[in-house]
N, C-alpha and C positions, 0 to 999 in steps of 0.2 A: 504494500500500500504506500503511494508518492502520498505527499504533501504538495499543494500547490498556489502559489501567490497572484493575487491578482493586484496592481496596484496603480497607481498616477506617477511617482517618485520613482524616478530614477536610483537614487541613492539608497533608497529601499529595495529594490530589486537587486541591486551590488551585493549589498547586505546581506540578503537572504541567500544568495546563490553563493557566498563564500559558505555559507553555511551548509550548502548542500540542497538547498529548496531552490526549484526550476520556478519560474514562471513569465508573467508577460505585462508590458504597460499596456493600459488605457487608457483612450484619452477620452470622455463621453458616452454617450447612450449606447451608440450600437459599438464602441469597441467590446465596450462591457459585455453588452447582450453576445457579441462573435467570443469573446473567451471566456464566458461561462456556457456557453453551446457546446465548446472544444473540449475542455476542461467534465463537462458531465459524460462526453463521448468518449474519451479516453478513460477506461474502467480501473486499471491503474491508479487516480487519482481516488483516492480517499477524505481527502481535508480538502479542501479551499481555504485559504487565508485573504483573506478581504480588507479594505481597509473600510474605515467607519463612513469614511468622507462617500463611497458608493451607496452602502447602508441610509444615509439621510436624504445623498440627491435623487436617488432610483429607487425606492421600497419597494415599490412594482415587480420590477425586474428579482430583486432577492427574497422576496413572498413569495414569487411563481414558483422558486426553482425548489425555495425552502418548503411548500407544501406540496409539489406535485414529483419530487424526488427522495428516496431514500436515499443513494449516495448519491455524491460524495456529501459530507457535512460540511456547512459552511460557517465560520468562523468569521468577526468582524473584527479585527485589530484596529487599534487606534495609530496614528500613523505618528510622522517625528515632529509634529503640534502636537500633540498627546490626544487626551480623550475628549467627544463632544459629550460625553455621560456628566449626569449629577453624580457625587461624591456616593450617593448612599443605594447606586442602581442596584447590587446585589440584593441589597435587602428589600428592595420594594420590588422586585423582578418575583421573589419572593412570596412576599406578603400578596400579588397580584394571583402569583402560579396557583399558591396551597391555601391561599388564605390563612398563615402564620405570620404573626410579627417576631423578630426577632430584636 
């Protein structure tokens, strides 16, 4: 099972590929939509690594793929801005899922 990145940053893609994780840049709608197509077709691919910034501009496109796919899993990493999350997303992701507060 690959890991695989999809990203906007250049220097994010450097990054991950020193590390051993393949992937590809995007630059808008249908890059996205053409390497999450590639990326689901290749069986290979187990993770998707995301970055957040697709996750807020596209939901569309990462709802589709996250409810009409079992794999690969897709993953939203926050990119080298860090996170667009509130501090406390764990716990109210949470409190929404099981209805527990912690």
């Amino acid at each position: 099972m690959k890991i695989y990145l999809i990203t906007d940053n250049l220097d994010t893609l450097t990054g991950m590929r020193l590390a051993g994780v393949e992937g590809v840049m995007a630059d808008g709608r249908d890059d996205l939509r053409e390497a999450l197509e590639r990326a689901i077709a290749d069986k290979e691919i187990g993770i998707i690594l995301l970055m957040e910034k697709f996750g807020r501009e596209f939901p569309d496109i990462i709802d589709n793929v996250k409810l009409n796919y079992k794999t690969p899993l897709i993953i939203e990493v926050p990119d080298r801005h860090g996170t667009g999350r509130k501090p406390d997303f764990i716990t109210s992701y949470v409190d929404e899922a099981i209805g527990l507060k912690l």
